[in-house]
C-alpha positions in Angstrom: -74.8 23.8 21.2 -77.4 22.8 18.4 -76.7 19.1 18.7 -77.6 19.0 22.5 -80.4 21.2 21.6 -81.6 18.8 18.9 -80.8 15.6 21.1 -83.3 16.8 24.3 -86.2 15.9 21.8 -85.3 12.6 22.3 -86.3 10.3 25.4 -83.7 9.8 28.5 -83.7 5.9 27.9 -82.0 6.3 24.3 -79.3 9.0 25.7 -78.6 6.8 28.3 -78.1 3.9 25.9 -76.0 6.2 23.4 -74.3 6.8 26.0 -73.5 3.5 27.2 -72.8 2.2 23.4 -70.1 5.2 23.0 -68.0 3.4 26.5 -68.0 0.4 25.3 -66.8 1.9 21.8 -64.4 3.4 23.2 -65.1 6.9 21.5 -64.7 10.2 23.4 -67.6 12.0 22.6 -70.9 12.9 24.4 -74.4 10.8 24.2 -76.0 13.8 23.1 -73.5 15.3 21.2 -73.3 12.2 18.7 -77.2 11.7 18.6 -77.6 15.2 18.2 -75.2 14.9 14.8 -77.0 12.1 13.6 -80.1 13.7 14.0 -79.5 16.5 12.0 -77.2 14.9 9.3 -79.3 12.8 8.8 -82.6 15.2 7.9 -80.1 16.9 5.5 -79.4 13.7 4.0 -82.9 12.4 3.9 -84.2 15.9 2.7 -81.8 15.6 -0.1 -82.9 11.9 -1.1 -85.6 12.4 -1.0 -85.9 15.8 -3.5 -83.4 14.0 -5.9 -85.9 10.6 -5.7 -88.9 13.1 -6.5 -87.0 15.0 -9.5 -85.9 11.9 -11.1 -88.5 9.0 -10.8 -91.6 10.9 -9.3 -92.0 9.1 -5.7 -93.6 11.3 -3.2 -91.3 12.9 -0.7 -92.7 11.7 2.6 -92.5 8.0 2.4 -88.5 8.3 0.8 -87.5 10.6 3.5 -89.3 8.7 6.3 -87.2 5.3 4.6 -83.7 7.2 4.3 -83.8 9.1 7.9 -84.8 5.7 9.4 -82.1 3.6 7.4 -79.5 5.8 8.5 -80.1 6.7 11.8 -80.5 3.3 12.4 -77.5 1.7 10.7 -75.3 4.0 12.6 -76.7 3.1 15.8 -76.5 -0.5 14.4 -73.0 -0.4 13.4 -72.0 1.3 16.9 -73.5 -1.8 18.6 -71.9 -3.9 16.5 -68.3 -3.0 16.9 -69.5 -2.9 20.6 -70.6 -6.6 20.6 -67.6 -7.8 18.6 -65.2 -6.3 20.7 -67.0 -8.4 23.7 -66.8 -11.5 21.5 -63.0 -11.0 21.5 -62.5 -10.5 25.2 -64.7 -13.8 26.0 -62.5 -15.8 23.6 -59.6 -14.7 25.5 -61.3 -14.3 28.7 -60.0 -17.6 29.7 -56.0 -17.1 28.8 -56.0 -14.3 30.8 -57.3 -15.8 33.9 -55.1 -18.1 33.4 -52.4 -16.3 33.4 -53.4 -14.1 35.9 -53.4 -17.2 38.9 -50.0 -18.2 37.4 -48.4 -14.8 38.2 -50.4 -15.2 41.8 -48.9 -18.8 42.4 -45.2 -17.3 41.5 -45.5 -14.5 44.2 -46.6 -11.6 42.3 -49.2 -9.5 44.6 -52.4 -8.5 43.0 -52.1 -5.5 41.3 -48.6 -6.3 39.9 -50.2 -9.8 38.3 -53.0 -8.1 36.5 -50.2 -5.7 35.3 -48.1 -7.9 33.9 -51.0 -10.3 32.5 -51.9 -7.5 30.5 -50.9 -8.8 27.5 -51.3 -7.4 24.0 -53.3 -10.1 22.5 -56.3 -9.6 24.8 -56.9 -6.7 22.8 -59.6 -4.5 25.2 -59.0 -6.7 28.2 -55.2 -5.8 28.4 -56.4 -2.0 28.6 -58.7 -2.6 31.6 -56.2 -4.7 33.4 -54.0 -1.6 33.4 -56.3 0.4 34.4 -57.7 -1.8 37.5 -54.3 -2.3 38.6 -54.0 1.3 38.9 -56.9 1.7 40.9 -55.7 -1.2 43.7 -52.6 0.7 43.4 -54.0 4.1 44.2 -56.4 2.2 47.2 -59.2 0.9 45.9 -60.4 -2.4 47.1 -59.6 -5.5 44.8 -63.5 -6.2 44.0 -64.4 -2.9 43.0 -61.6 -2.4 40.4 -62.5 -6.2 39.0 -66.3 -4.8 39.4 -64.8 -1.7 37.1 -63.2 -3.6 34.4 -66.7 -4.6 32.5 -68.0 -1.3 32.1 -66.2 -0.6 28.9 -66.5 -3.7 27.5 -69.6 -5.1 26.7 -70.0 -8.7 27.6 -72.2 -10.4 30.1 -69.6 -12.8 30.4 -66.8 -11.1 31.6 -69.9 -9.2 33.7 -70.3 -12.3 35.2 -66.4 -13.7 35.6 -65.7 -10.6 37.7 -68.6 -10.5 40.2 -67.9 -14.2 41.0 -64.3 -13.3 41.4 -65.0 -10.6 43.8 -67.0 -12.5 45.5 -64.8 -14.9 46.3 -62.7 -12.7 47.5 -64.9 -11.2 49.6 -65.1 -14.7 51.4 -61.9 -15.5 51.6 -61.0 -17.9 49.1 -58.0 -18.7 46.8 -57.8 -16.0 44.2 -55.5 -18.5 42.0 -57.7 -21.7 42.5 -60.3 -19.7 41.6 -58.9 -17.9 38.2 -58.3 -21.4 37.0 -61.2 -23.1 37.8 -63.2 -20.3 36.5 -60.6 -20.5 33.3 -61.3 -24.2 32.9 -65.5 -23.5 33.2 -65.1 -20.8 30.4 -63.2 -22.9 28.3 -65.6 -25.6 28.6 -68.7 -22.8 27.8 -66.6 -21.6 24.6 -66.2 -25.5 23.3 -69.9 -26.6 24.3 -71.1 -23.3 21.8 -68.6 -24.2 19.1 -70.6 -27.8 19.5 -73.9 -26.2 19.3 -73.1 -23.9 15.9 -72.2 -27.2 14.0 -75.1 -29.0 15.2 -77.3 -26.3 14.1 -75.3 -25.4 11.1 -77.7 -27.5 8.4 -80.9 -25.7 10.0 -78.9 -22.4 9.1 -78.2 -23.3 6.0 -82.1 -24.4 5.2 -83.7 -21.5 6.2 -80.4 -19.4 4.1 -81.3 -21.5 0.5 -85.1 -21.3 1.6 -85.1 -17.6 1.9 -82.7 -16.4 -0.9 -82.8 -19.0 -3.6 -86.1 -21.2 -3.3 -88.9 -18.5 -2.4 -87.7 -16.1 -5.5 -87.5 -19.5 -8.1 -90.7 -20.3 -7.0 -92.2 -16.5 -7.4 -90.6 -16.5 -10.4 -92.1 -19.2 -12.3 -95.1 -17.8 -10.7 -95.1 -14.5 -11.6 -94.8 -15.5 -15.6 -97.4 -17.9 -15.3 -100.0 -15.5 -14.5 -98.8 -13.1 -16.6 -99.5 -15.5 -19.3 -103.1 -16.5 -18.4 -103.7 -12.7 -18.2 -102.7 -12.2 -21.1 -104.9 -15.1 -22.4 -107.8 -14.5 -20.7 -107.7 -10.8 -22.0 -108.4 -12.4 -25.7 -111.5 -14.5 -24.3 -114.4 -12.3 -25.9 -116.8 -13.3 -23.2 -120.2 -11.6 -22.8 -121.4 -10.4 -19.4 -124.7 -12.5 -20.2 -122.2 -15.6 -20.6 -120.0 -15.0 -17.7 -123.1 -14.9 -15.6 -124.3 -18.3 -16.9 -120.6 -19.5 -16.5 -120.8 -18.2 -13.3 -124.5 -19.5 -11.9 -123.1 -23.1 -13.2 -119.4 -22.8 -11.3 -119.4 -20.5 -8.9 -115.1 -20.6 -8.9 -115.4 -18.7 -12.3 -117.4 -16.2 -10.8 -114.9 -15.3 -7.8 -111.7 -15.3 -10.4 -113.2 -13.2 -13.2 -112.2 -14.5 -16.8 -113.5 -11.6 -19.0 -111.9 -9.0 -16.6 -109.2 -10.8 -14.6 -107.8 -8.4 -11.2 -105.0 -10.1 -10.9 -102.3 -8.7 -13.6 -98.4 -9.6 -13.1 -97.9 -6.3 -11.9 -99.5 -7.0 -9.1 -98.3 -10.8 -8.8 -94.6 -9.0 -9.1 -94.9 -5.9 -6.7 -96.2 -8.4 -4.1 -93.5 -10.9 -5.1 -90.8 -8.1 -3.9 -92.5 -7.4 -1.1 -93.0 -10.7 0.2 -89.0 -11.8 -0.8 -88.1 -8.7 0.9 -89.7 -9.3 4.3 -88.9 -13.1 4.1 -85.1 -12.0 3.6 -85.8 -9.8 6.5 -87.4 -12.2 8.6 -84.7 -14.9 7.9 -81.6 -12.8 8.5 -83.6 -12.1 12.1 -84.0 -15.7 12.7 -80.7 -16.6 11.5 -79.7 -14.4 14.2 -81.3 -15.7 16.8 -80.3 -19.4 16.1 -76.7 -19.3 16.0 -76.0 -16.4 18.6 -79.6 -15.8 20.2 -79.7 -12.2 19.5 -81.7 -10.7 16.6 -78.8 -8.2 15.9 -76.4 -10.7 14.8 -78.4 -11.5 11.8 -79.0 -7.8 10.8 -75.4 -8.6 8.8 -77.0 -11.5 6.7 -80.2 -9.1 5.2 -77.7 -7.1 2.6 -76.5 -10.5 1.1 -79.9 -11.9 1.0 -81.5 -9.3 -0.3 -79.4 -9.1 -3.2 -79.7 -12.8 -3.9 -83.0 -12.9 -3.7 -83.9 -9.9 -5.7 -81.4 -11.2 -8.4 -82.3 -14.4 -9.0 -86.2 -13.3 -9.0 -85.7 -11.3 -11.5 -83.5 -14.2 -13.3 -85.7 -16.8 -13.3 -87.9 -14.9 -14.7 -86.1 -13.8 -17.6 -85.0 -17.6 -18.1 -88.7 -18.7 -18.2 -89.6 -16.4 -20.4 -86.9 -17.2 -23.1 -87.8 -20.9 -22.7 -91.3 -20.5 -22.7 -92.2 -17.8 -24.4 -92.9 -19.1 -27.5 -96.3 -22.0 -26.0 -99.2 -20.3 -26.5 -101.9 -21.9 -24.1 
């Protein structure tokens, strides 16, 4: 096939983790099949841009195609992972129900395999389908611990991970599978509350670094922007001889460095690195935004469309603004 002929240009380690993202998806297709398809859909797609970008506004092909291909490979690989992540989220919320339930249906007699069965309710979402399926395994002979050890493979949370190595292993030794569910119910519970606790004690820092980012850095470039656009402009009338400017400049040096017969800085340039420094700052703080309330970078990939678009806006508002009010003062 093309696509697996396409995919072996890529290294083992990103099949492999294709191919892991796809089971915990759920989706029935092969690692190199799907990287294969994004591969090549999207050079059509960035080809395309990119000729269409040239055409109309003139922008070399290279850097546009480069930017699309990347932006697309990488938001479907993003939005893979993230379906994959929020479908762990839901199972640890209702991790702790179902182990609950679970050591109930113990306590009233049920054997194993029957009381992951029947705890196999509908509103654990993913988790009901792996209880299913590990009761089917104990069913067809499989040890206890190794269908629990089963049941996080297609789900991806270290969490649950974690719940059903340390209820194999106390099985392994012996102990109460009930006592266990619940006290490992009640530590889960206890885990969900304590980082409910910590999101609304860190919710003002979230908030800060939000308004910072997307509503006080452009105001600020804003103003700034028009400001030297308007001393450009000023300067530009000064008729200022070079014999002058050297005197000015033997007398204070500072006049020498800025320039004030032929100023470098223009707002062009004050605006194009505006944009580029609102863009990475949005970037930057979506990242860390990540990081503080979930401790993962990726969850804050979700907060850079919004930002951007704030920021960029009210840049580019301000501006407008201060040019109405103060267009008009001549310096």
């Amino acid at each position: 096939m093309v696509y697996e002929r396409i995919a072996s240009l890529l290294p083992e380690k990103i099949i492999k983790w294709i191919r892991e993202e796809l089971e915990y998806v759920g989706m029935d297709v092969g690692a190199q099949k799907f990287a294969g398809f994004v591969m090549l859909f999207g050079l059509g797609l960035s080809t395309a841009v990119a000729l269409n970008i040239y055409i109309f506004l003139g922008f070399p092909i290279a850097p546009s195609f480069l930017l699309v291909f990347a932006l697309f490979s990488g938001g479907t690989l993003f939005w893979i992972n993230s379906i994959a992540e929020g479908k762990g989220r839901f199972v640890e919320k209702a991790l702790p129900d179902a182990l609950q339930l679970i050591a109930s249906n113990i306590k009233s007699g049920l054997t194993t395999e029957r009381a992951l069965f029947v705890s196999a309710r509908p509103e654990f979402g993913p988790l009901s389908v792996e209880l299913k399926n590990a009761s089917k395994m104990i069913v067809s002979g499989e040890r206890i611990g190794t269908a629990l050890i089963n049941i996080p493979k297609k789900i991806k949370s270290k969490v649950l991970e974690r719940t059903m190595w340390l209820i194999s292993e106390g099985i392994k030794s012996g102990g109460q599978i009930s006592g266990l569910l619940i006290q490992l119910s009640i530590d889960l519970r206890e885990e969900n509350a304590l980082k409910e606790e910590i999101k609304a004690s860190i919710g003002m820092y979230i908030l800060l670094i939000f308004f910072s980012a997307a509503f006080g850095a452009p105001a600020l470039f804003g103003i700034s922007s028009y400001i030297v656009g308007v001393l450009s402009e000023q300067t530009a009338e000064l008729n200022i001889t070079p014999e002058q400017m050297a005197e000015y400049s033997a007398k204070n040096p500072v006049l020498g460095l800025i320039g004030i017969s032929e100023s470098a800085i223009t707002e062009e340039f004050v605006v194009l690195f505006a944009m580029v420094a609102l863009f990475t700052t949005c970037i930057f703080a979506s990242l860390t935004l990540g990081v503080i309330s979930s401790g993962k970078e990726t969850r804050g990939v979700k907060y850079i469309p919004l930002m951007l678009a704030i920021a960029f806006a009210l840049f580019f508002i301000v501006r407008i603004l201060v040019q109405q009010a103060f267009g008009t003062i001549s310096l």
